[in-house]
Structure formats: C-alpha cells, structure tokens
GUGU-587533 format. One line per 2 residues: their letters; for each residue x, y, z of C-alpha. Coordinates in steps of 0.02 Angstrom, whole numbers, m for minus. Example, Ala and Ser with C-alpha at 12.3 -4.5 7.8 and 13.67 -1.06 7.14 Angstrom:
as	615/m225/390; 684/m53/357
***
This chain:
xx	m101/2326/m887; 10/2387/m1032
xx	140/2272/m1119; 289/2355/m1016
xx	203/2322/m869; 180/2135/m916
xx	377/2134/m972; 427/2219/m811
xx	335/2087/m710; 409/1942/m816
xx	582/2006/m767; 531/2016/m588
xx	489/1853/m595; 639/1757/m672
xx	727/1750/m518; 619/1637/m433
xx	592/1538/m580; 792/1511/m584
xx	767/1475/m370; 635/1332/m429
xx	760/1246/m566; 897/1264/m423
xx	780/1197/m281; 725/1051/m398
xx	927/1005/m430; 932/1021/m238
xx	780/906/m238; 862/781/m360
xx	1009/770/m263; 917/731/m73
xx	786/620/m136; 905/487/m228
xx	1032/492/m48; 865/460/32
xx	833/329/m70; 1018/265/m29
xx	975/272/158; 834/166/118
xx	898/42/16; 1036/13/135
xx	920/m16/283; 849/m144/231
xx	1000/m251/179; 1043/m196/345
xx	877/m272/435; 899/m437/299
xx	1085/m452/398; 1043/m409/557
xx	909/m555/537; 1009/m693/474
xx	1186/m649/587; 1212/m753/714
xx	1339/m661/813; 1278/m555/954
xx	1447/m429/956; 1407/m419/754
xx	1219/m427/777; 1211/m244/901
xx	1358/m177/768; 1217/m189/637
xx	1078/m145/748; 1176/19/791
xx	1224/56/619; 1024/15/563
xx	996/163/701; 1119/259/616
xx	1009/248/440; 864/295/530
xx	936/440/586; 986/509/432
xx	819/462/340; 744/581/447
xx	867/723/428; 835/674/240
xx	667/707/271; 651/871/326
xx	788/919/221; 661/875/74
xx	505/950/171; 600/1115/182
xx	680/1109/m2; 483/1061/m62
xx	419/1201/49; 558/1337/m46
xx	514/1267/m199; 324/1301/m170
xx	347/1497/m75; 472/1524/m240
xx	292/1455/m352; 169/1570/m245
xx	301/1717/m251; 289/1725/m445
xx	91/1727/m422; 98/1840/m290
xx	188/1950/m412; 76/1926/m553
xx	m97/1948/m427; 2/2131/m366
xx	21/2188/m533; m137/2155/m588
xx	m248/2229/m447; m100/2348/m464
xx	m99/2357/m243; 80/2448/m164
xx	101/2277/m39; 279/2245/m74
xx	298/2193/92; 219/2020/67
xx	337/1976/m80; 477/2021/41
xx	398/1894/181; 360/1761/57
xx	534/1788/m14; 596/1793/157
xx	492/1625/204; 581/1560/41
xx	758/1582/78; 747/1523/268
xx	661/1357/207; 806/1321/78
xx	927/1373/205; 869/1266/313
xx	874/1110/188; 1017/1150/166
xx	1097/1146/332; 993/974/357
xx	1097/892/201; 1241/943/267
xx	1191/862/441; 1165/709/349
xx	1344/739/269; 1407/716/449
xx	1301/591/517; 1360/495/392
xx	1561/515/407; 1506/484/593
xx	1428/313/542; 1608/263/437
xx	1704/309/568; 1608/195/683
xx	1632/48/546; 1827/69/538
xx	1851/81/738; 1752/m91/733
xx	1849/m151/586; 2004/m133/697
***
C-alpha cells in the first residue's frame, strides 16, 4: 500500500470519525436527561411514600409511571445512539481491512453505513418521543393543578 493509498483511505474515513464526535454529543445529551428521569423518580417514590392523600398519592403514582416510561424510551434511544457510534467505529476498520487486502466489497461499507444511519435515526426519533412524553406528563400536572 503506497502513501496515496493510505491518504486516500484517511479521507474516506473522516466522515465517520466526525459521525462518532456527533453521536458522542448525541450521547452526552440522552444520558444526563436519563439521569434526570432517574433522579426524579425517586423523589417521586420518597413522596409517594410519605403522602398521605390517596387523590395526591395515585397523582404521583401515575406521574412515577410516567418516568418509567420515558427511562425506557431513554434507553433505547442510548442503545441505538451506542450501536451508531460502534457501526460508525467498525466502518473506519472495515475501510482500513478493504484497503489493505485491497478486496472490491464496497457493498459491505454501504450496509454497515446503512446499519449506521438507521440506528442513529432511530435514537433519534426515540429522544424526540421522550420530548413528547414528557410535555404529555406537564400537561397532566397543570390539568391537576387546576
């Protein structure tokens, strides 16, 4: 392998280094809300414990029900994110392990890519489920506010 070749494949391979800084932002971002979600449970199970009121008691419980909800949305929002992050990691190999053995299989960085894309795509439609689950779960504290 010549010195162009190396350069050429170094190129190739900044895009999904770019995708992995991006994908650990992404990460960043859905870990800490998840650690929101679970922070907020449990001063939600400390209050449901110590209220005395039924009517309050079931507002909690249903808002507890609420946070578990989103945790797992949060979850496989991560799991997917992780998973991009990880195809984006084996793509660059992939690249490097072509270009060495020097094999004409572009076809499995397109399917890894492919993999890639769908699995941040998919986090990404699970945060902004959580988005909504949560503007669900204020709405249901104002209407019992009132």
């Amino acid at each position: 392998m010549s010195l162009n070749d190396l350069v050429q494949i170094l190129q190739l391979s900044i895009g999904p280094v770019i995708l992995i800084s991006g994908v650990g932002l992404l990460l960043l971002t859905i870990t800490n809300r998840f650690g929101r979600i679970i922070d907020f449970s449990r001063r939600l199970s400390s209050d449901i414990r110590s209220e005395n009121s039924e009517k309050r008691k079931q507002s909690l419980v249903t808002q507890l029900q609420i946070q578990q909800r989103r945790a797992r949305v949060v979850r496989l929002s991560i799991i997917f994110a992780g998973l991009s992050a990880l195809l984006a990691a084996l793509l660059i190999i992939t690249l490097f392990i072509i270009a060495l053995l020097q094999l004409d299989v572009a076809w499995i960085i397109s399917v890894i890519f492919s993999i890639c894309m769908m699995s941040l795509i998919t986090a990404l439609v699970l945060f902004i489920a959580d988005v909504n689950i949560s503007l669900n779960a204020i709405k249901l504290e104002i209407s019992e506010a009132n």
